[in-house]
N, C-alpha and C positions, 0 to 999 in steps of 0.2 A: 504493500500500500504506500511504502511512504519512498518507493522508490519512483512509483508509478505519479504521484503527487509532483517529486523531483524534475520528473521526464517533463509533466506538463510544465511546472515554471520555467526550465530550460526551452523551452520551445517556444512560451509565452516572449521570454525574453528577447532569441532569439529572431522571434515577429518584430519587437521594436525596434530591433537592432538595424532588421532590414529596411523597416517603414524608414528609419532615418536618414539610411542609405540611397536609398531612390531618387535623391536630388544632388547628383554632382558637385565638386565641391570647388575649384579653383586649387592646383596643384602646388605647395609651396605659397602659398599666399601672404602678401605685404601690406597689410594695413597701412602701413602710414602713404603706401604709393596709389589708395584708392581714395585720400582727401581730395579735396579741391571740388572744382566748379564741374557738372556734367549738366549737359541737357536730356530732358526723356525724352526717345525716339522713336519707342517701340510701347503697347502695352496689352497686354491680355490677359485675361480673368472668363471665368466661367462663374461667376457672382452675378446677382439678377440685376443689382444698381448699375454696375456697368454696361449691361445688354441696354438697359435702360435711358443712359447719361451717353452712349458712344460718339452718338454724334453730337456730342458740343464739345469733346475733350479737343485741345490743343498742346503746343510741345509745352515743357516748361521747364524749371530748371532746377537743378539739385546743389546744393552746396552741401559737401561730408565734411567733418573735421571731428577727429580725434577729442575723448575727453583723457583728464589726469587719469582713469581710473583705466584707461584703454577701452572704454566704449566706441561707436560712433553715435554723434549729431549729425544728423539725418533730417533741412532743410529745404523744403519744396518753395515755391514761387507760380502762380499762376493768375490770368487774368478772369480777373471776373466785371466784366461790363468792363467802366473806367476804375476799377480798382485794381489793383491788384493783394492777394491772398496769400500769406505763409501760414505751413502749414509744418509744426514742426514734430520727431519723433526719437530717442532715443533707441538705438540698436543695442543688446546687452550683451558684451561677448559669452562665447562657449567654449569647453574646452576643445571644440575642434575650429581651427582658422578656417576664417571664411565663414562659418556660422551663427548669425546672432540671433536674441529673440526682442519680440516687443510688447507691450500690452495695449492693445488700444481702450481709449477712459469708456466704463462703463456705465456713467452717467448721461442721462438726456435732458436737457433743461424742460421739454416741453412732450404732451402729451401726444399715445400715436395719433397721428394724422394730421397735427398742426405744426403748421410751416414752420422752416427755419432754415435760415441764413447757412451760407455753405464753410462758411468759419465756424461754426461753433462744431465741435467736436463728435457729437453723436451722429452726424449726417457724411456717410462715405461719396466722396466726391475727392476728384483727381481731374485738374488742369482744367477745369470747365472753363467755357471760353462763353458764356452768355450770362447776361444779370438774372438769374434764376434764383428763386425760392423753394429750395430740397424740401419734401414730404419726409416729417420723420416716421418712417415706416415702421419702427422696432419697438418695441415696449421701452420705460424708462429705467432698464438693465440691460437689457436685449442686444445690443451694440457693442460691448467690452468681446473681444475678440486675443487668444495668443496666436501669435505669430512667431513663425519658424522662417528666417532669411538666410536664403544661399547665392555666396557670389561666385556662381556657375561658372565663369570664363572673363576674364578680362588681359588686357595686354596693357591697362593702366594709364596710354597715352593715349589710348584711339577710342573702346569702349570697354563697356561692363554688362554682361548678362547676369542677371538677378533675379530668383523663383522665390517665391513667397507660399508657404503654405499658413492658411487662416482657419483657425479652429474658433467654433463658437457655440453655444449652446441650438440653436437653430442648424445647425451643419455644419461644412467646411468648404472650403473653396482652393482655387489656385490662382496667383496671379506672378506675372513673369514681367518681366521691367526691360529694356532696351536703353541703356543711356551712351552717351557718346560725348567726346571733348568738343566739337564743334556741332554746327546744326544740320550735320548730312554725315551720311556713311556709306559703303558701299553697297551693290546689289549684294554680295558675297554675304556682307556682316545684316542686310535685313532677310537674307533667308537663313541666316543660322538661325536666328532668333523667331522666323515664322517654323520650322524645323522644329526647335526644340519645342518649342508651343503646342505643335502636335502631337510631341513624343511625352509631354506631360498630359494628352490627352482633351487640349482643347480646339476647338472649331474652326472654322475660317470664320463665321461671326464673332467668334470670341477675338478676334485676335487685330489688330489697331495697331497701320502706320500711324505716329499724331500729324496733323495740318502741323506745319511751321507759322509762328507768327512771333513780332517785333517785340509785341505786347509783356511788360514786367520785366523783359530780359535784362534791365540796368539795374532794378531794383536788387535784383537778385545777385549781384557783384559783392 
């Protein structure tokens, strides 16, 4: 019996072992050569808000910087009408490089169904390029989501591919990231990244060149 007990938590284990596995990792990888300024290039998720939001998303821009503690600050920038949006996110390292986690806040200031401003925190929006008023869809816990970030492949000067696995009490999702040093990249490097997007199992609707636009890109310097 209690060999047979042993057998299953070995096996149990060896399930997570491999769940954690299934997202490549960046070989050797150099934190401090993935700070600085990137723009997003690429983006795909299998999440309903982005099926939802796709066509208003535009590029936008990312500033990483290292904390004391070896974390990353993780900095977004994007236009909303004439404003522009930050949107900021602590990454927490793991003991494996290249892998960090996050929590997104699981509070919502406002009840389901009543509008709200795409800054405040409970409403998932990314780069929206129009003056819109997000439906908070989620109960007022419903939103608090962990997050598993892998920096898939990067060459540190040119781009960065980044898979995101979102756990949450409503389900889970996937969402994969395209950023690059300048605001274009090659055919080569947007089908690695439409590529991997399939091979994590999402769509050709899931999956978003962004429109390039002017818009925040100083702010975001």
């Amino acid at each position: 019996m209690q060999a047979t007990l042993l057998s299953i938590l070995g096996l149990a284990l060896l399930g997570t072992l491999h769940a954690q596995d299934s997202i490549p990792v960046q070989t050797d990888f150099q934190q401090d050569k993935l700070t600085g300024r990137w723009y997003s290039i690429g983006l795909a998720s299998n999440s309903n808000w982005f099926k939802e939001k796709k066509h208003l998303m535009k590029m936008c821009t990312t500033i990483i910087s290292s904390t004391t503690e070896g974390n990353l600050d993780v900095t977004s920038t994007y236009p909303k009408g004439d404003q522009c949006v930050t949107r900021n996110s602590l990454y927490i390292k793991t003991e494996q490089p290249g892998r960090f986690t996050y929590t997104s806040p699981r509070e919502c200031p406002a009840s389901v169904g009543q509008s709200q401003t795409c800054s405040q925190p409970c409403c998932p929006c990314f780069c929206l390029g129009a003056d819109l008023e997000l439906m908070c869809l989620m109960s007022s816990t419903g939103w608090g989501s962990k997050n598993n970030v892998y920096v898939v492949d990067t060459n540190y000067e040119e781009y960065a591919l980044v898979a995101t696995k979102i756990s949450k009490s409503t389900g889970s999702s996937t969402m994969v990231l395209l950023y690059s040093r300048t605001k274009e990249l090659s055919p080569e490097r947007l089908e690695m990244f439409t590529q991997f997007s399939k091979d994590q199992g999402l769509t050709d609707d899931e999956i978003l060149i962004l429109p390039p636009t002017d818009k925040c890109m100083a702010d975001a310097a």
